[in-house]
C-alpha positions as CSV (number, residue, x, y, z in Angstrom):
1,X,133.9,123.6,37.3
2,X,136.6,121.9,39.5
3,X,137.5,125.3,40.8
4,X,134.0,126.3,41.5
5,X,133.1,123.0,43.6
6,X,136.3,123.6,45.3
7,X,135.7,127.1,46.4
8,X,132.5,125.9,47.4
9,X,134.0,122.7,49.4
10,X,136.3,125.4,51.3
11,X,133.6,127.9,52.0
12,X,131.5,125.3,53.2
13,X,134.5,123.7,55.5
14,X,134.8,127.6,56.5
15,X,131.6,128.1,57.7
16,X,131.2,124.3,59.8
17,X,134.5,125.3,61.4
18,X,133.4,128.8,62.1
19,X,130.0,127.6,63.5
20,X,131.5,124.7,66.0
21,X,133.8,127.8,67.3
22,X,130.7,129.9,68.0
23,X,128.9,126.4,69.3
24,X,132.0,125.9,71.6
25,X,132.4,129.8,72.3
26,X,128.9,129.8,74.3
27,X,128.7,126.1,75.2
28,X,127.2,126.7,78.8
29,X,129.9,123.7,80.5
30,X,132.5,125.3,79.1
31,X,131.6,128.9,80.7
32,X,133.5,129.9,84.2
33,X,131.9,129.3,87.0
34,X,129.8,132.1,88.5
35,X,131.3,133.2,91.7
36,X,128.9,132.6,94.6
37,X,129.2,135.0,97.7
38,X,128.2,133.5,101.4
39,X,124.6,134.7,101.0
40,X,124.3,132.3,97.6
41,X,125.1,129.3,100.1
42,X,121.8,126.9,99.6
43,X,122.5,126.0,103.3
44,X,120.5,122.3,104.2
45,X,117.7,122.5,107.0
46,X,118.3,122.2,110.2
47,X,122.1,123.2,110.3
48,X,122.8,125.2,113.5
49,X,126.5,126.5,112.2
50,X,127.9,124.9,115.4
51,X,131.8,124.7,115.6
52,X,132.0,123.7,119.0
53,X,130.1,120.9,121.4
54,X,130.0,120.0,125.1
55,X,131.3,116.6,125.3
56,X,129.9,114.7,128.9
57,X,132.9,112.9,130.0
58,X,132.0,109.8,132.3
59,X,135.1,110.0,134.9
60,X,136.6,108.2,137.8
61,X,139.5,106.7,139.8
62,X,140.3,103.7,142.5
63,X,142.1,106.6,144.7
64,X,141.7,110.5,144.3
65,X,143.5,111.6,142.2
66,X,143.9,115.2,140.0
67,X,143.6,114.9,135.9
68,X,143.8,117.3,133.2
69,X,142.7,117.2,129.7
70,X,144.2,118.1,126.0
71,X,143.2,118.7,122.4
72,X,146.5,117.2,120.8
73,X,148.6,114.2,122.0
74,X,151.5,116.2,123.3
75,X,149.6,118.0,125.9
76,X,150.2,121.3,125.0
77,X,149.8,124.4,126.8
78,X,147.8,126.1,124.4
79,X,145.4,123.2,123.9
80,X,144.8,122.5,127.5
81,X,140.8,122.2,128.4
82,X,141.0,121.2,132.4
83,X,143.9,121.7,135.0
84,X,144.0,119.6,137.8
85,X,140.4,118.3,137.8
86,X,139.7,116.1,141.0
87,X,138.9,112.4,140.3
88,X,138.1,110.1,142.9
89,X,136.3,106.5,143.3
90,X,132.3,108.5,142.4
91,X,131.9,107.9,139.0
92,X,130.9,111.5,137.8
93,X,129.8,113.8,135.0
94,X,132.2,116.0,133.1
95,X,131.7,118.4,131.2
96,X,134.0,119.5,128.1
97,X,133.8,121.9,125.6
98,X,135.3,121.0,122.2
99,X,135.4,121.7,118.7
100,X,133.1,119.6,116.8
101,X,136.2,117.7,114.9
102,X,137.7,116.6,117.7
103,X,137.6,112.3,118.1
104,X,140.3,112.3,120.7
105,X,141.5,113.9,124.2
106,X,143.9,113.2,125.7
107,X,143.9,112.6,129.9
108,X,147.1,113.2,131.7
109,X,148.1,112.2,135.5
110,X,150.6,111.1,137.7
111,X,150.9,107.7,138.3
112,X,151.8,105.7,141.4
113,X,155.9,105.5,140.2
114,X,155.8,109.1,140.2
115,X,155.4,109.4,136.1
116,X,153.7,111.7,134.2
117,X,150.8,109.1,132.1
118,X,149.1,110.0,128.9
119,X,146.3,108.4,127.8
120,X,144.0,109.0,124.8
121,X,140.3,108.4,124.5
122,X,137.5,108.9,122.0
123,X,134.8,110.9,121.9
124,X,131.7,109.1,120.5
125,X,128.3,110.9,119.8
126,X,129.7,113.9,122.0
127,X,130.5,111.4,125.0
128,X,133.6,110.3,126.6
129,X,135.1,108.0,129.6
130,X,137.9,107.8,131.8
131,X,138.8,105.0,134.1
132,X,142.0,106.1,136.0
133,X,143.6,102.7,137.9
134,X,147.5,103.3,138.2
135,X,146.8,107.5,139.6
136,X,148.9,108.9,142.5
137,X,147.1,109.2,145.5
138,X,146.9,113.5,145.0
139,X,144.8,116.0,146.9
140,X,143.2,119.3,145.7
141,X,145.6,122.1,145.9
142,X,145.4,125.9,145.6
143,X,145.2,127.6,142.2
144,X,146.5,131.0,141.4
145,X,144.2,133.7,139.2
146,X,146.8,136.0,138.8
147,X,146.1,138.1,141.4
148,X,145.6,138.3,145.0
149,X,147.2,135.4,145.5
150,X,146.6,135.7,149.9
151,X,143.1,134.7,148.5
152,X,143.8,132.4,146.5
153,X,144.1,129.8,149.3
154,X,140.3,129.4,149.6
155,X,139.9,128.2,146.0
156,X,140.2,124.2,145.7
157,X,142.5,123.2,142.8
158,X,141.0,122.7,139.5
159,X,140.3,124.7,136.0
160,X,137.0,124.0,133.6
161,X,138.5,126.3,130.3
162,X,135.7,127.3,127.7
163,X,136.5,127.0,125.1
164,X,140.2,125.7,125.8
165,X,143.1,127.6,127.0
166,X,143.1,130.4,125.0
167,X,140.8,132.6,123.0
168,X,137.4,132.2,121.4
169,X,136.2,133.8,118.9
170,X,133.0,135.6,118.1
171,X,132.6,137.6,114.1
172,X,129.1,139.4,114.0
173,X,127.8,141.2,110.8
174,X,126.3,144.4,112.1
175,X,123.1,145.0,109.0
176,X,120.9,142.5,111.0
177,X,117.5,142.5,109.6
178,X,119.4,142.9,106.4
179,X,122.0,140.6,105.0
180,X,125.2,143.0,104.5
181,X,128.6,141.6,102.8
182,X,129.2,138.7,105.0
183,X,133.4,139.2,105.3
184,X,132.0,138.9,109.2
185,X,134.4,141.4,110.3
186,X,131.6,144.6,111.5
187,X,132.5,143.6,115.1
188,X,135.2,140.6,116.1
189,X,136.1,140.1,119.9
190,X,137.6,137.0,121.7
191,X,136.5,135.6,124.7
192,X,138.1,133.0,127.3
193,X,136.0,131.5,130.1
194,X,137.6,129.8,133.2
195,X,135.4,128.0,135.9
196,X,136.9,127.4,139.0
197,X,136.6,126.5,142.7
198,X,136.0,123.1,140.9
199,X,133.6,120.7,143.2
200,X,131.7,117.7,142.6
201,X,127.8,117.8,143.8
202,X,125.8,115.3,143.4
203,X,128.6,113.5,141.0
204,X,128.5,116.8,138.7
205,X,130.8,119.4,138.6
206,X,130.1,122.7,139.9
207,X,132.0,126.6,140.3
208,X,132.1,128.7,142.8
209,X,133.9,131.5,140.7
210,X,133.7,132.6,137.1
211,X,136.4,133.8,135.3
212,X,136.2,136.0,131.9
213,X,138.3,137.6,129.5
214,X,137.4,139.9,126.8
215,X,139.4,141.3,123.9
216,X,138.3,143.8,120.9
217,X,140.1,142.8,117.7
218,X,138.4,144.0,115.1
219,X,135.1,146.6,114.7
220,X,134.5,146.9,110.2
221,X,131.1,148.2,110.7
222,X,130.0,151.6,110.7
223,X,126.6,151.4,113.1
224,X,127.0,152.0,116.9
225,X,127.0,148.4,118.0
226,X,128.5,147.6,121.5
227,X,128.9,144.2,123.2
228,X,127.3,142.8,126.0
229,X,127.3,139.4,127.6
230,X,124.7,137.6,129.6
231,X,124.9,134.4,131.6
232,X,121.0,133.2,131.0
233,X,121.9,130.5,133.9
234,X,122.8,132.9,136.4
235,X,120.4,135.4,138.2
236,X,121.4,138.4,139.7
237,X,120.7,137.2,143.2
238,X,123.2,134.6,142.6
239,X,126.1,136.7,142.4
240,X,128.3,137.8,145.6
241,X,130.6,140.1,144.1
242,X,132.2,140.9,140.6
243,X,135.3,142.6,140.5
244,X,137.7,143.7,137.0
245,X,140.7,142.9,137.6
246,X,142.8,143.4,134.6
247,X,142.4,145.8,132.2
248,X,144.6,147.1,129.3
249,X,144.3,149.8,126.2
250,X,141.1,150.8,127.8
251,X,140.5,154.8,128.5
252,X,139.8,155.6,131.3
253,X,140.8,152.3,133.4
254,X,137.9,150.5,134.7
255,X,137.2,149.6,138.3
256,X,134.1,148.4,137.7
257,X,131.7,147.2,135.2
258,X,128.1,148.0,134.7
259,X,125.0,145.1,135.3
260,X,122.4,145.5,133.5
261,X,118.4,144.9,135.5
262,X,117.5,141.7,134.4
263,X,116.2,138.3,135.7
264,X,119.6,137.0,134.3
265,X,123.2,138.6,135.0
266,X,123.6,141.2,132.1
267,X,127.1,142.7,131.8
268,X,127.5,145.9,130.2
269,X,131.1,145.5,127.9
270,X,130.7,148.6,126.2
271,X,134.0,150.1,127.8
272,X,135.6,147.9,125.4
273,X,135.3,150.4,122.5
274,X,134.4,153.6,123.9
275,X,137.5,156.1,123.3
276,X,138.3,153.6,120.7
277,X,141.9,154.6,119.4
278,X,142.0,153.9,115.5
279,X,145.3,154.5,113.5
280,X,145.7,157.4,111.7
281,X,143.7,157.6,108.3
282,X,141.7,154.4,109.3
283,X,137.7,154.6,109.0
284,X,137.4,151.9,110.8
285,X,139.4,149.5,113.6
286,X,141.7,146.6,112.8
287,X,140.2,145.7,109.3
288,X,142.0,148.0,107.1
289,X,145.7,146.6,105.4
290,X,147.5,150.0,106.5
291,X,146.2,150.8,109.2
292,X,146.5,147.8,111.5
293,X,146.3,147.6,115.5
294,X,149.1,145.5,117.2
295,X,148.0,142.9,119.2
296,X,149.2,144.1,122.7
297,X,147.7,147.1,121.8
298,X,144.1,145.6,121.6
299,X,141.5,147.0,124.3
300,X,141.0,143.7,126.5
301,X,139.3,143.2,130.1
302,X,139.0,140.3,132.6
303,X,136.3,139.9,135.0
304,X,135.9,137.8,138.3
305,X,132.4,136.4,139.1
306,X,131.9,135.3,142.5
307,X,129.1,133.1,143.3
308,X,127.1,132.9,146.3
309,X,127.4,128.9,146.1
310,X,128.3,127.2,143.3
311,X,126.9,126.3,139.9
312,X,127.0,123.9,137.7
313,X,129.7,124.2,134.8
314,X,127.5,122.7,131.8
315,X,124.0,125.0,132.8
316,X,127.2,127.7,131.8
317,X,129.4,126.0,129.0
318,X,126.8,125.6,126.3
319,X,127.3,127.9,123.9
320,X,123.7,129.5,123.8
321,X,123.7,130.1,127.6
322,X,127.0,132.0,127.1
323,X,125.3,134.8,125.6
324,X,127.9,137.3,123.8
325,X,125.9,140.1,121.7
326,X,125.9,143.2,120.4
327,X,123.4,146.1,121.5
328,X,123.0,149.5,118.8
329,X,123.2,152.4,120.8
330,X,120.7,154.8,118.9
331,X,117.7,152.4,118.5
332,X,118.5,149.1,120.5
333,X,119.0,146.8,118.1
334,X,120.2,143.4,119.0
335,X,122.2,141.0,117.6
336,X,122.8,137.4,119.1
337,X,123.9,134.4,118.1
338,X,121.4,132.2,116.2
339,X,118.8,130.6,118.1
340,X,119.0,133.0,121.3
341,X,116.2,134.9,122.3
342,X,117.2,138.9,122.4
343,X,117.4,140.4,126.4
344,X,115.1,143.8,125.2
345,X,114.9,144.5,122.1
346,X,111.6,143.5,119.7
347,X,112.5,141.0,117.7
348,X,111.4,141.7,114.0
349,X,108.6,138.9,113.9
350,X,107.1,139.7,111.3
351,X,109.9,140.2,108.8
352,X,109.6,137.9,105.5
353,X,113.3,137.7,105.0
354,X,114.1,135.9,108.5
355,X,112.5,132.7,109.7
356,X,109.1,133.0,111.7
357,X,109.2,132.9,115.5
358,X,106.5,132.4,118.0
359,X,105.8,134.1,121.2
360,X,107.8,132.3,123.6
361,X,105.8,131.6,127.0
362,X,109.1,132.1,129.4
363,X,109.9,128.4,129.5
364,X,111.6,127.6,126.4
365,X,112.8,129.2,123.7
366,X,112.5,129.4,119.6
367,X,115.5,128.0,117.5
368,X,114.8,130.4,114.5
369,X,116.0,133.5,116.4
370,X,118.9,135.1,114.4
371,X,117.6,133.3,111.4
372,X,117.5,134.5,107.6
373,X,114.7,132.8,105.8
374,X,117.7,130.9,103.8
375,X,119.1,129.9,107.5
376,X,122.2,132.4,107.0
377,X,123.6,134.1,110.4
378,X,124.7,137.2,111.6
379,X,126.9,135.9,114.3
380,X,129.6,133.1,113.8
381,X,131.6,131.2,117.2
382,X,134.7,129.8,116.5
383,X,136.3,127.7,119.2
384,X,139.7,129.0,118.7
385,X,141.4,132.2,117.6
386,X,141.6,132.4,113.8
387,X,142.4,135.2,111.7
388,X,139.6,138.0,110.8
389,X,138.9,139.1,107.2
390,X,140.3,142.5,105.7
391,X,138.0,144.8,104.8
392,X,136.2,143.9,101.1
393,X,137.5,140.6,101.4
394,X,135.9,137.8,99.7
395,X,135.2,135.5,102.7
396,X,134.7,132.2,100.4
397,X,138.3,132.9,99.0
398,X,139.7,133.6,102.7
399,X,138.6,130.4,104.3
400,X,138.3,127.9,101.3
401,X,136.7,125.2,103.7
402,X,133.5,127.5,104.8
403,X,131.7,127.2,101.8
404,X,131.9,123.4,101.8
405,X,130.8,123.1,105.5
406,X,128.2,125.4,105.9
407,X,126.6,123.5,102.4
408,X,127.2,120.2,104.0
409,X,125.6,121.2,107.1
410,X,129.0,121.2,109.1
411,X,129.1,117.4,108.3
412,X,132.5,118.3,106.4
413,X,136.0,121.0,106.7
414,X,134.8,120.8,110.1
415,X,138.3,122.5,110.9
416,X,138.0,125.1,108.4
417,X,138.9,127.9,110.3
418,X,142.5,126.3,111.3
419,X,143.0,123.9,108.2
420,X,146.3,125.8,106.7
421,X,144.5,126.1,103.6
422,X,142.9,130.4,103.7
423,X,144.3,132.9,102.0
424,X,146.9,135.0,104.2
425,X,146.3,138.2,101.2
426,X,142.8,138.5,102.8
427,X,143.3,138.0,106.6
428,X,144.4,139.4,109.6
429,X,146.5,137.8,112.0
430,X,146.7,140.4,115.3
C-alpha cells in the first residue's frame, strides 16, 4: 500500500512539475519580443519628423564688427554655420539653421586686443541673442566661391551655410502611394546650401547669390526616379543668371542645367544619374556590400544662383521651401518631403492609406501631403551626413535611436542619426 501511495505521490509530483513547464513554456511575458519594422511604429499625432529648425538669432554690436557661428565649442571647421557675418549697432534678425538638439552655439570674433573671443549662447524655444561689446572695429571683406575669383570682389563678406558646413542629407523610399521596406535607401543624395552677398535690409538678412551643391550617394530602388529641386520662394523672374560651375563623375560634363516652367524656380538635377556608372555585378548603386562606390567617385554638381536683388535668407532656409524631390520618369510620379505640395503631378487624394488633403486655393498649403494614414514618410532630412543602409537592412537595428524618436514624436534620441550607437554591419559610410 505504501508503494502504491508512493507511486502515486511521484506520478502526481510528475505531472504538477510537467504542467508548470508547459504553463511557463507559453507564458505570453516570457515569449521574445516580436520584432517591429519602421511601418509598425504607432507614430503620435502631429509629429512632423523634423531633425532640423531655423533658429532667429537676435544680433548686434556697439561698433561693426564680422561674427561667425559654430555647432561645438571648439569652433570647428566642419561645424561652422556663418563666416564672417556683419554685425553692427542695428539690432537685427538672424537666421540659423540647426539640428533640433542643439541648446548651444557658439559666436566667435575678434576683439579689440586683437584676440580671437568665443562665446556660447542658448537657444531657447528656437531663439537666440547676441550682444557683441568688446568686437574689433572690422569691415566686410571679399569672399572667394572657388572660382572666378576677379569676380569675386563684388561680393560683400559673409556666408549663411544650410544646413552647416558640410553635407545634408536627404533618404527617399521610392513605392510612394505604397509603403515599401523602409531601409530609406531607394534614392540618397546630399545637399549643401550657401547664401551669400550677405546684406542687412530692413534689419533682416538678405542674398544676393545662391550657392548649391548636389551629390548622388546611393540609388536602392528599381523605379526611374530622378531628383529635382525647387526654390518655392524664388520665381523665375527673379533670377539673373545660373551658371554650374563644378561638376565631377558626371557623363557628359554639364555646362548647364535645365529649368523647369513654373511660377517657382524648378531645377532639373536629373544629370545626376543619367549614365549612372554601377560596379560590376551590382543591380543597383552604392547599397550593395560588394559592390560599393568610393566617395570621390560619387556623381556631384554645384550651382550658382544669381539674383536680380537680393532675398531674404529665412523665405529660403526653411526646410519645406527648399524643396528636394524626386520625379518618375514613365508616369510622373512625385515624391516630396512630407507636407509639401507636389510641382505637377496629381496627388492621389483619394487614396485611403494616406491622410486626406484638401484642394489648396494657391495661398497656403495642406500639412498632410506625403502623409501615410499612420503619419509614416517617404522622405527623411537629416541635417548632417550620416551613413545610408545596405541593401535588406533592418533600419530599426541600423539606427537604434529612430525607433525611440519617431514614437516619442522627436521629443527624444534627437541625435539619432550621429549618436555612436548604429550598427556599422548594416551601413554605409562613402
Amino acid at each position: 500500500m505504501k508503494k502504491k501511495n508512493i507511486l502515486f505521490a511521484t506520478c502526481l509530483l510528475g505531472t504538477l512539475a510537467f504542467s508548470s513547464c508547459e504553463k511557463n513554456l507559453y507564458d505570453e511575458s516570457k515569449q521574445p519580443e516580436k520584432e517591429i519594422q519602421v511601418k509598425d511604429l504607432e507614430i503620435p499625432e502631429g509629429f512632423q519628423w523634423k531633425l532640423s529648425q531655423t533658429a532667429e538669432g537676435t544680433v548686434s554690436a556697439t561698433t561693426p564688427t564680422l561674427v561667425s557661428l559654430f555647432l561645438d565649442e571648439a569652433c570647428s571647421e566642419g561645424e561652422r554655420l556663418g563666416t564672417d557675418i556683419p554685425v553692427d549697432a542695428e539690432t537685427s534678425s538672424l537666421p540659423i539653421s540647426i539640428p533640433t538638439y542643439v541648446k548651444t552655439l557658439y559666436a566667435q570674433y575678434e576683439t579689440t586686443n586683437n584676440s580671437i573671443k568665443k562665446v556660447a549662447r542658448p537657444v531657447v524655444d528656437g531663439r537666440f541673442s547676441l550682444n557683441i561689446t568688446d568686437a574689433k572695429v572690422n569691415k566686410t571683406r571679399a569672399i572667394t566661391r572657388g572660382h572666378d575669383i576677379e569676380d569675386d570682389t563684388k561680393l560683400s563678406g559673409g556666408v549663411i551655410y544650410h544646413p552647416k558646413n558640410g553635407w545634408g542629407t536627404i533618404m527617399f523610399e521610392d513605392q510612394f502611394p505604397l509603403l515599401g521596406d523602409y531601409d530609406f535607401n531607394d534614392f540618397v543624395i546630399n545637399y549643401k546650401v550657401q547664401f551669400q552677398g550677405l546684406k542687412k535690409e530692413k534689419k533682416k538678412y538678405t542674398a544676393k547669390y545662391i550657392q548649391i551643391g548636389l551629390r548622388l550617394r546611393a540609388v536602392g530602388g528599381i523605379f526611374p526616379y530622378f531628383p529635382y529641386l525647387r526654390l518655392k520662394e524664388i520665381d523665375s523672374d527673379d533670377i539673373e543668371s545660373i551658371e554650374v560651375y563644378e561638376s565631377s563623375n558626371i557623363n557628359p560634363i554639364p555646362d548647364e542645367i535645365k529649368i523647369i516652367p513654373n511660377e517657382h524656380l524648378v531645377l532639373d538635377c536629373s544629370l545626376l544619374t543619367k549614365n549612372l556608372h554601377k560596379p560590376a555585378g551590382s543591380k543597383y548603386f552604392n547599397t550593395e556590400e560588394n559592390a560599393l562606390v568610393d566617395t570621390d567617385d560619387l556623381p556631384e554638381i554645384h550651382i550658382l544662383i544669381e539674383l536680380k536683388g537680393n532675398k531674404e535668407v529665412k523665405d529660403i532656409i526653411e526646410n519645406d521651401e527648399f524643396d528636394l524631390y524626386l520625379k518618375r520618369s514613365d508616369n510622373g510620379t512625385e515624391i516630396h518631403m512630407n507636407g509639401i505640395e507636389p510641382v505637377a503631378y496629381k496627388y492621389p487624394r483619394d487614396n485611403e492609406n494616406l491622410l486626406p488633403v484638401y484642394e489648396s486655393d494657391g495661398d497656403e498649403e495642406d500639412d498632410n501631403y506625403y502623409y501615410s494614414k499612420d503619419r509614416l514618410i517617404w522622405g527623411l532630412r537629416v541635417p548632417g551626413n550620416p551613413a545610408h543602409a545596405i541593401e535588406g537592412a533592418d533600419f530599426l537595428k541600423a539606427y537604434k535611436g529612430f525607433a525611440k524618436w519617431a514614437k516619442s514624436g522627436g521629443k527624444n534620441e534627437q541625435n539619432w542619426y550621429n549618436q555612436g550607437n548604429a550598427n556599422e554591419s548594416l551601413l554605409i559610410y562613402n
